[in-house]
C-alpha positions in Angstrom: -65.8 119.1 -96.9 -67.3 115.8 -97.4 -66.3 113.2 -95.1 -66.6 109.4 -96.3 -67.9 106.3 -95.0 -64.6 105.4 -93.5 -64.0 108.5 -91.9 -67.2 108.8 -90.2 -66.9 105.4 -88.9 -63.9 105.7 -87.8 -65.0 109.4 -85.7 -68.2 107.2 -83.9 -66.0 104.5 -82.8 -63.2 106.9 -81.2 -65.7 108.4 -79.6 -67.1 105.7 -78.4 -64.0 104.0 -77.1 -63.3 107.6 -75.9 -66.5 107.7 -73.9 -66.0 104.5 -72.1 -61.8 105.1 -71.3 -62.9 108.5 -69.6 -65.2 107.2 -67.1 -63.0 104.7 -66.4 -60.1 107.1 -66.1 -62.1 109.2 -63.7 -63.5 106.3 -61.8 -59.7 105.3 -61.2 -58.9 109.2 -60.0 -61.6 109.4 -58.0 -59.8 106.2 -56.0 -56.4 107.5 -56.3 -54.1 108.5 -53.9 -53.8 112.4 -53.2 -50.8 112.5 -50.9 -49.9 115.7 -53.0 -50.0 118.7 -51.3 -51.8 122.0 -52.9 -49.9 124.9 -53.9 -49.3 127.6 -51.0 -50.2 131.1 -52.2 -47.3 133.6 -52.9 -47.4 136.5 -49.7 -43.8 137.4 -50.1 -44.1 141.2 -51.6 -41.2 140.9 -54.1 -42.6 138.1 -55.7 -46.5 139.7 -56.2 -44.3 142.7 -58.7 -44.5 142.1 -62.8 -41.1 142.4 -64.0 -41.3 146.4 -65.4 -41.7 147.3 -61.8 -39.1 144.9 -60.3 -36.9 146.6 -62.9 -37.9 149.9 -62.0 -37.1 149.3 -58.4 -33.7 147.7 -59.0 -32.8 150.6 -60.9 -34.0 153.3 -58.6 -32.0 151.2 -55.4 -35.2 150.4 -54.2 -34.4 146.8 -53.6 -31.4 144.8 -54.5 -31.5 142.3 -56.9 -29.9 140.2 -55.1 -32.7 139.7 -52.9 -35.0 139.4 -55.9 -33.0 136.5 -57.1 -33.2 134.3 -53.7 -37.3 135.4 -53.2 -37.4 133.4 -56.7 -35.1 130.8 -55.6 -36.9 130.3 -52.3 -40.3 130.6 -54.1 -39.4 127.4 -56.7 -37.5 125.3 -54.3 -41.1 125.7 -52.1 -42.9 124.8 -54.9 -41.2 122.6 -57.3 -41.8 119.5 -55.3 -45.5 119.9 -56.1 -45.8 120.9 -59.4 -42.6 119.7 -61.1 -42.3 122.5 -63.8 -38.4 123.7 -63.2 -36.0 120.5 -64.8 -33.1 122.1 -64.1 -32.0 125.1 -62.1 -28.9 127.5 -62.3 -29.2 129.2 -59.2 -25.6 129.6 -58.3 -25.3 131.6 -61.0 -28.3 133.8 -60.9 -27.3 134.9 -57.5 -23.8 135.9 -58.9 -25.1 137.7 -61.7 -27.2 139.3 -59.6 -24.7 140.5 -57.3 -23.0 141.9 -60.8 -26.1 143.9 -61.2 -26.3 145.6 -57.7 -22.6 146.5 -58.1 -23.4 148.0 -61.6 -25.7 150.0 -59.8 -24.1 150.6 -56.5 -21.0 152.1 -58.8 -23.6 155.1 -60.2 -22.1 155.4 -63.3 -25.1 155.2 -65.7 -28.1 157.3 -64.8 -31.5 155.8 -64.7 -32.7 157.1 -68.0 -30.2 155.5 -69.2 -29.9 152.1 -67.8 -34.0 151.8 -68.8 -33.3 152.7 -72.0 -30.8 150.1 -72.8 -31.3 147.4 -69.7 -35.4 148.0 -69.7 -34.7 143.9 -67.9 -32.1 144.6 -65.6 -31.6 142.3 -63.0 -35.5 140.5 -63.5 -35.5 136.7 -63.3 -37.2 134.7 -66.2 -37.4 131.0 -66.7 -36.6 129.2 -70.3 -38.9 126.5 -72.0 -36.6 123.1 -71.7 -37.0 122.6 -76.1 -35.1 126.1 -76.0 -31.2 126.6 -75.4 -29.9 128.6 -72.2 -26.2 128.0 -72.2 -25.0 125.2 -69.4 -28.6 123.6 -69.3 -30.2 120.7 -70.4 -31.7 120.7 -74.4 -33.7 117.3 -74.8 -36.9 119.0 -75.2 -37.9 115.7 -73.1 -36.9 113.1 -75.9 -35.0 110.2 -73.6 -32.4 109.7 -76.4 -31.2 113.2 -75.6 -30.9 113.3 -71.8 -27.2 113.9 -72.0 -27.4 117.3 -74.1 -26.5 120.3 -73.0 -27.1 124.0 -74.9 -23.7 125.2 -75.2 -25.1 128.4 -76.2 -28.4 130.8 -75.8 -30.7 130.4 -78.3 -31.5 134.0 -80.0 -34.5 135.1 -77.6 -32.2 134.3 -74.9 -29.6 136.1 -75.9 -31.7 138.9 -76.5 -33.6 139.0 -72.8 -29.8 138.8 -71.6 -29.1 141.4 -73.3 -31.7 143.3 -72.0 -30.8 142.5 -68.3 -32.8 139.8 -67.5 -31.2 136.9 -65.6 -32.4 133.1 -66.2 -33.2 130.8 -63.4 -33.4 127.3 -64.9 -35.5 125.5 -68.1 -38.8 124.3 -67.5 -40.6 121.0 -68.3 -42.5 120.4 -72.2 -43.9 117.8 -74.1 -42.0 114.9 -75.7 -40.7 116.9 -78.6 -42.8 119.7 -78.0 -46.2 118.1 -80.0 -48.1 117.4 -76.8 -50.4 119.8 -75.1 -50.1 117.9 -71.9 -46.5 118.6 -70.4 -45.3 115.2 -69.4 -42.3 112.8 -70.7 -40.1 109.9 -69.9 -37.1 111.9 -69.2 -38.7 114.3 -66.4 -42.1 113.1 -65.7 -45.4 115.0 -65.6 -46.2 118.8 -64.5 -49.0 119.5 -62.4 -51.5 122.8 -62.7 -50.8 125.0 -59.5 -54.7 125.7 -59.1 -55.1 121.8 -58.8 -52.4 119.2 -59.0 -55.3 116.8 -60.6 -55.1 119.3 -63.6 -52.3 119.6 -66.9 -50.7 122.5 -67.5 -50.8 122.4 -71.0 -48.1 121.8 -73.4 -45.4 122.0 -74.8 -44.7 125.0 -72.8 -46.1 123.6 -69.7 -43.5 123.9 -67.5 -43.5 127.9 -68.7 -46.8 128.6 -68.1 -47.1 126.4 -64.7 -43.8 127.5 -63.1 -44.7 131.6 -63.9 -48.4 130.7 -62.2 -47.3 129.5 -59.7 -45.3 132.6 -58.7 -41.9 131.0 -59.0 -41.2 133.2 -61.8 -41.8 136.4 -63.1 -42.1 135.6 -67.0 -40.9 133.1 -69.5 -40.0 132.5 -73.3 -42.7 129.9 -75.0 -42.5 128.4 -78.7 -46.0 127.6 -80.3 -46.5 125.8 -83.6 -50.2 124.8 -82.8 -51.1 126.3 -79.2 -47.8 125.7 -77.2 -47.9 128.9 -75.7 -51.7 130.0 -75.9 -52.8 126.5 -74.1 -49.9 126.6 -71.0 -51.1 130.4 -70.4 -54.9 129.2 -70.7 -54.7 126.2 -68.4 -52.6 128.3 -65.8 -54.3 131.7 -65.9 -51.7 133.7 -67.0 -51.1 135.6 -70.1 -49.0 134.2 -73.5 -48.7 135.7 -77.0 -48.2 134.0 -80.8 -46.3 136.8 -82.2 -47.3 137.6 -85.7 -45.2 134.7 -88.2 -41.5 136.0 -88.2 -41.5 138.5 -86.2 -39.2 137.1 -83.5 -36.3 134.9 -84.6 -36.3 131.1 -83.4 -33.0 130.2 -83.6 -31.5 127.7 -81.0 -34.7 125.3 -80.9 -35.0 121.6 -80.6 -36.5 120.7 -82.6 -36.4 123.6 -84.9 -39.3 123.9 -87.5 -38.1 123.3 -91.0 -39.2 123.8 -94.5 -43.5 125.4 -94.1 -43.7 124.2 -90.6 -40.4 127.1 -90.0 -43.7 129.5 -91.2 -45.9 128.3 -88.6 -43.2 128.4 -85.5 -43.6 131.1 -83.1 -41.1 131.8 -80.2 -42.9 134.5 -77.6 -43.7 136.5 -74.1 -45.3 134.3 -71.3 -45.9 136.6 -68.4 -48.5 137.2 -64.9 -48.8 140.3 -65.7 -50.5 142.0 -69.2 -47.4 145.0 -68.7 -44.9 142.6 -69.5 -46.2 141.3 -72.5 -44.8 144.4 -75.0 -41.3 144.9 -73.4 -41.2 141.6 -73.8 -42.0 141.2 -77.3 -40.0 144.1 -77.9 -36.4 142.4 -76.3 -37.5 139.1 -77.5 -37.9 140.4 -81.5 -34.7 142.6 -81.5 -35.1 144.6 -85.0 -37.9 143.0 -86.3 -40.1 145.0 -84.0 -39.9 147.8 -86.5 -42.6 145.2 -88.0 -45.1 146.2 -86.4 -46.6 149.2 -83.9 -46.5 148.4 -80.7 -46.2 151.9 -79.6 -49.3 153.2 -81.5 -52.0 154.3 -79.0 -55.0 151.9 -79.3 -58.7 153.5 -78.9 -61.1 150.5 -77.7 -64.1 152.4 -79.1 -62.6 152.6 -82.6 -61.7 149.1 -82.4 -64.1 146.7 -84.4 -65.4 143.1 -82.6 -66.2 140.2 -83.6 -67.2 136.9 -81.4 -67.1 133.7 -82.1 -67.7 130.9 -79.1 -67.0 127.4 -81.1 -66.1 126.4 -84.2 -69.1 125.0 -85.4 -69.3 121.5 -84.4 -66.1 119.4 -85.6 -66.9 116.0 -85.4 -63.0 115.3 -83.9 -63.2 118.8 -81.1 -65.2 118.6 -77.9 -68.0 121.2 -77.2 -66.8 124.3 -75.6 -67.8 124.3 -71.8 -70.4 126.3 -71.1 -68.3 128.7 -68.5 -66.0 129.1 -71.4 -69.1 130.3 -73.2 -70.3 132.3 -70.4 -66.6 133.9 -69.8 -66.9 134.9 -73.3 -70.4 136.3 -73.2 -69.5 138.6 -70.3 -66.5 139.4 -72.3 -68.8 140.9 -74.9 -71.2 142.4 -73.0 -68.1 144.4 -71.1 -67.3 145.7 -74.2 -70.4 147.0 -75.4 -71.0 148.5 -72.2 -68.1 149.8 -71.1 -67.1 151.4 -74.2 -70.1 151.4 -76.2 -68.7 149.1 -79.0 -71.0 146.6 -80.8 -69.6 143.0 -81.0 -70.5 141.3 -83.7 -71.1 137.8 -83.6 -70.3 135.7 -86.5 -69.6 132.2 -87.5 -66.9 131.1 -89.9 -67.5 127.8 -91.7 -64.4 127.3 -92.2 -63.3 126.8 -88.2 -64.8 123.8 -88.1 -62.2 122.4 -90.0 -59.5 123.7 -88.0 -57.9 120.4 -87.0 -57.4 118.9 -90.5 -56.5 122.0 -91.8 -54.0 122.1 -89.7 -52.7 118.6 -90.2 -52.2 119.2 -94.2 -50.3 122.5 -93.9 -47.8 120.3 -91.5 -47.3 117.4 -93.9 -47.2 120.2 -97.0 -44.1 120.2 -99.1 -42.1 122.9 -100.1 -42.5 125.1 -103.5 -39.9 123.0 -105.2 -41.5 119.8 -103.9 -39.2 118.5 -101.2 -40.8 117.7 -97.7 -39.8 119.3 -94.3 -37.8 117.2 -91.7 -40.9 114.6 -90.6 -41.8 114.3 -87.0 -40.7 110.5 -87.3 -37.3 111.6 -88.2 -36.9 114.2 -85.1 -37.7 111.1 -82.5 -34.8 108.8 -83.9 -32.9 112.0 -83.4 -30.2 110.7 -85.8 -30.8 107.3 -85.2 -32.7 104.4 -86.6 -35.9 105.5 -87.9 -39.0 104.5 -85.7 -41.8 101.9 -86.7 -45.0 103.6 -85.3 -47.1 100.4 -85.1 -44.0 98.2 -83.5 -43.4 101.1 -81.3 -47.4 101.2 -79.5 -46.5 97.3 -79.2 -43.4 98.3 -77.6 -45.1 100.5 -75.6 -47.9 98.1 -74.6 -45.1 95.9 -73.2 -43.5 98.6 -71.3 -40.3 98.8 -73.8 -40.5 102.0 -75.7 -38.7 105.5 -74.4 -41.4 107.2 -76.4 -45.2 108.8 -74.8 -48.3 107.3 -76.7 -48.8 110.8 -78.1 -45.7 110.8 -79.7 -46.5 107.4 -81.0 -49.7 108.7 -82.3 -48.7 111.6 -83.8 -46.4 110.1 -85.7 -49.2 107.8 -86.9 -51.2 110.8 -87.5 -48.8 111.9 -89.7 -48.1 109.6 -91.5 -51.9 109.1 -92.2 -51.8 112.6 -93.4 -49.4 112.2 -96.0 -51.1 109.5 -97.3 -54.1 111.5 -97.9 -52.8 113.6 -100.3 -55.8 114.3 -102.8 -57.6 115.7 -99.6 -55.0 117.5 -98.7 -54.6 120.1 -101.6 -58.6 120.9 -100.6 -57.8 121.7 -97.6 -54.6 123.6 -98.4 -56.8 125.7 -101.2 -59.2 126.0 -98.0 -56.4 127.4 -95.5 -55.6 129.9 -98.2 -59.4 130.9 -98.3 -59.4 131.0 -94.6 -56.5 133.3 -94.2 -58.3 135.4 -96.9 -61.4 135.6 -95.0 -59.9 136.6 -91.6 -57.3 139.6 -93.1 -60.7 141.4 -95.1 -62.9 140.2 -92.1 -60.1 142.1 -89.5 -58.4 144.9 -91.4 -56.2 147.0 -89.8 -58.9 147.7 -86.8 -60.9 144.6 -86.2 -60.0 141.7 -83.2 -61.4 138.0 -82.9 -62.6 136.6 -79.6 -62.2 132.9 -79.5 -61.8 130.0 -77.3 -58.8 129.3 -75.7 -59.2 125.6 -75.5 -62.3 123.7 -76.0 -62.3 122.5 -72.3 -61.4 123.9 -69.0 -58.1 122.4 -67.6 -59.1 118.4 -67.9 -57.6 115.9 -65.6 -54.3 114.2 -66.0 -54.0 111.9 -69.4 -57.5 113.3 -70.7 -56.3 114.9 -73.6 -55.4 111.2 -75.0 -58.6 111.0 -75.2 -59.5 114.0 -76.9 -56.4 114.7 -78.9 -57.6 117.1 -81.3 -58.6 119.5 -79.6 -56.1 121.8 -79.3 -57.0 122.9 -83.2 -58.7 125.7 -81.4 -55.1 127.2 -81.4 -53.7 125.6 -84.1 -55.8 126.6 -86.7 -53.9 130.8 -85.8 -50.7 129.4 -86.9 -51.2 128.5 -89.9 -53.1 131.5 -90.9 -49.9 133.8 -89.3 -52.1 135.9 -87.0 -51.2 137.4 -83.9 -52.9 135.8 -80.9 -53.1 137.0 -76.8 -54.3 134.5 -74.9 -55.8 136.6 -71.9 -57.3 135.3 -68.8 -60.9 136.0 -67.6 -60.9 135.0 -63.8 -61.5 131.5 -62.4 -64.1 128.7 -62.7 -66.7 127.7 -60.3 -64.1 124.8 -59.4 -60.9 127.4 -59.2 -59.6 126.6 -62.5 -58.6 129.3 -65.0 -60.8 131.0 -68.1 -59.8 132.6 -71.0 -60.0 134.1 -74.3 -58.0 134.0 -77.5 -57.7 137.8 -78.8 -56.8 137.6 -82.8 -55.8 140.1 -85.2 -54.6 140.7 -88.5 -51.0 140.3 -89.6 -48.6 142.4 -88.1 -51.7 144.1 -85.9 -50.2 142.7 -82.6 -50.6 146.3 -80.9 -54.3 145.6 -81.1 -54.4 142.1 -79.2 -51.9 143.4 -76.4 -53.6 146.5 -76.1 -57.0 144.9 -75.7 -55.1 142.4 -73.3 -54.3 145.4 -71.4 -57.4 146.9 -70.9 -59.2 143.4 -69.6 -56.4 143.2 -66.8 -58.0 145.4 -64.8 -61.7 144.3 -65.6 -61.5 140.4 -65.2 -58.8 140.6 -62.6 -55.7 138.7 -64.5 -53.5 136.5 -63.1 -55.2 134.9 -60.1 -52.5 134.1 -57.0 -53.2 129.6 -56.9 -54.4 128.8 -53.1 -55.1 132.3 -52.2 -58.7 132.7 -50.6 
């Protein structure tokens, strides 16, 4: 790829400008106020079980689910206040349904073969990304002209987790129209990280991957067109899967990806604990999960390797941390020792450009020619039809309902369509990519990756450095299944991670790999405990 003049000049002075607005932000942190309290660790038992168990134990009368129910309860109304990740709550109605649930049982009319066999959820609580519908809650997916709308039905994951037993507790905070990978908006404000309230949570599924960290839920549904689910699970420590394209229905989104970005949309698992992660998957995809084999034993030694620790230097990414690196490099070595694999290292050229790759197959238009519903479009909402430029001046002055990265995404795209003779290159190049990875892969090979570029970073960083969530991106446009698994905690307390990639419709592998690291690297991490 051959970058011009322009474009290089442009890359030196955002960095440059970038440079001097992060010490500044920093200096300014390192003076603010921090009147917010940390995050107590969970110690109630009930809380501490992943949502098979807590199913298992409701079914054999071991607990009531009832009491399950108001641990959770308890557990968010303790925590909310700090990290603001639940936006609006249906407790009342949990604890009814749960009451439902013990009766069902109490009564003894299904055995427990049964009941697992057809309810494998009954009676768990889950939480709901905000962008996706859960019948009686809010459906704004944080856009201020939508504050007044209400789901007045489940969206199909929903519907299916229902279904399966499972009872909701509320929606959870995202991005202003889910393109954000820090969760804060206009409508509910800004999510803090449980390990450290300085800290995002990732986005759009923020409020997912915070609230379930946090221990004030068991699991969650994510959607992820560029790292929505893989970046909330990274930032938080727990784990989040990017099903393979298609394979679980995303009906009852807002906004819902049309035209090629509908083939880059993924709606999956967010959990604490790796066991969840298929039942999930399974619920959440209904009959498409005859797509692929999740129940296919998985031998680690047979499995093939292959590491990769950045992408090779884009001039618009940061530099992978070096504990990322070093996560990764005992990731590897784990590997070869415990199970006598070889990892192979490799770099592919291509990853390093991930970001604009990315970019073109979101402005790309359709086979017959006709363009997908533009991001500018979904923040009138119906409405008048935003002027980028006006709107940062609006913004500037304190009169705009949108974020800056709304603004600038919309600017972004909008630059992107313009660009149209670079654009087929780098569609030709996706193609070539996708190539690459299914003969690199197979139907035995899995990708170690970076999660994210950077360790959680501060509050309003990623403004800074807004590209750099192409270290996710770049998966869904190439349709590959992706676990984000995490690898322990940082030197400061923060979570690590590791992207695990393989080929289409291969998911078994990632999740089964997922598995085994659970017990090596620890998991989930309990935030505040010593």
């Amino acid at each position: 790829m051959v970058w011009s003049v322009l474009e290089r000049s442009l890359v030196l002075l955002l960095r440059g400008a970038s440079r001097l607005l992060l010490a500044l932000l920093s200096l300014a942190q390192s003076f603010g106020p921090r009147n917010v309290r940390p995050v107590p660790p969970a110690v109630r038992p009930l809380l501490l079980l992943s949502g098979v168990e807590l199913a298992r134990r409701i079914r054999q009368k071991q607990i009531k689910c009832v009491d399950v129910i108001q641990e959770y309860i308890s557990r968010i109304r303790d925590v909310n206040p700090i990290i603001n990740a639940v936006v609006a709550e249906r407790f009342a109605a949990a604890l009814k349904e749960a009451k439902e649930v013990d009766n069902r049982i109490a009564e003894g009319g299904e055995d427990v073969k049964s009941l697992e066999e057809s309810v494998p959820y009954l009676g768990v609580p889950f939480t709901v990304k905000e962008a996706i519908a859960l019948e009686g809650s809010p459906n704004s997916s944080g856009l201020v002209s939508r504050k007044n709308v209400i789901a007045l039905t489940d969206a199909d994951v929903v519907t299916n987790l229902r279904k399966a037993g499972a009872i909701p507790l509320g929606v959870t905070n995202c991005s202003e129209l889910c393109m954000w990978y820090e969760s804060s908006n206009n409508l509910y404000g800004t999510t803090r990280n449980p390990y450290n309230v300085d800290r995002i949570v990732g986005g759009s599924s923020g409020g997912e991957g915070c609230i379930i960290a946090a221990a004030g839920s068991v699991m969650g549904v994510g959607s992820d067109i560029g790292g929505s689910i893989r970046m909330p699970a990274f930032f938080n420590g727990i784990y989040g899967h990017k099903p393979t394209t298609g394979l679980v229905p995303n009906g009852g989104q807002f906004p819902n990806a049309t035209g090629r970005k509908a083939e880059f949309l993924c709606t999956g698992p967010m959990c604490r604990y790796v066991e969840d992660l298929i039942p999930m998957l399974k619920v959440m995809a209904g009959p498409n999960i005859s797509k692929v084999k999740l129940d296919e034993e998985v031998f680690i030694k047979k499995v093939k390797f292959y590491s990769m620790e950045h992408d090779g230097g884009s001039p618009f990414v940061s530099k992978v941390d070096s504990e990322l690196i070093r996560a990764q490099r005992k990731l590897t070595e784990y590997l070869e020792v415990q199970f006598g694999v070889q990892v192979q290292q490799v770099q592919i050229h291509k990853m390093k450009y991930a970001f604009q790759i990315w970019s073109a197959m979101m402005v790309s238009p359709e086979t017959d020619g006709k363009e997908s519903r533009s991001f500018k479009e979904l923040m009138a909402d119906h409405g008048k039809e935003i002027r980028p430029l006006w709107e940062l001046v609006k913004k500037i002055l304190g009169l705009s309902p949108h974020t800056i990265p709304a603004i600038g995404l919309v600017i972004t795209e909008d630059l992107a369509k313009a660009n149209h003779q670079s654009n087929v290159k780098l569609m030709n190049m996706s193609r070539n990519l996708q190539n690459e990875f299914s003969n690199l892969l197979g139907d035995d090979g899995v990708f170690l990756y970076p999660s994210h570029p950077k360790i959680a970073p501060r509050h309003h960083h990623p403004k800074l450095m807004p590209f750099n969530f192409a270290y996710t991106a770049i998966f869904n446009v190439l349709g590959l299944p992706v676990t984000q698994c995490p690898l322990g905690l940082s030197k400061d307390g923060l979570p690590l991670g590791i992207q695990l990639v393989a080929n289409h419709h291969n998911d078994h592998l990632c999740l089964r790999v997922a598995q085994h690291l659970e017990c090596a690297f620890g998991g989930w991490r309990n935030p505040g405990a010593p």
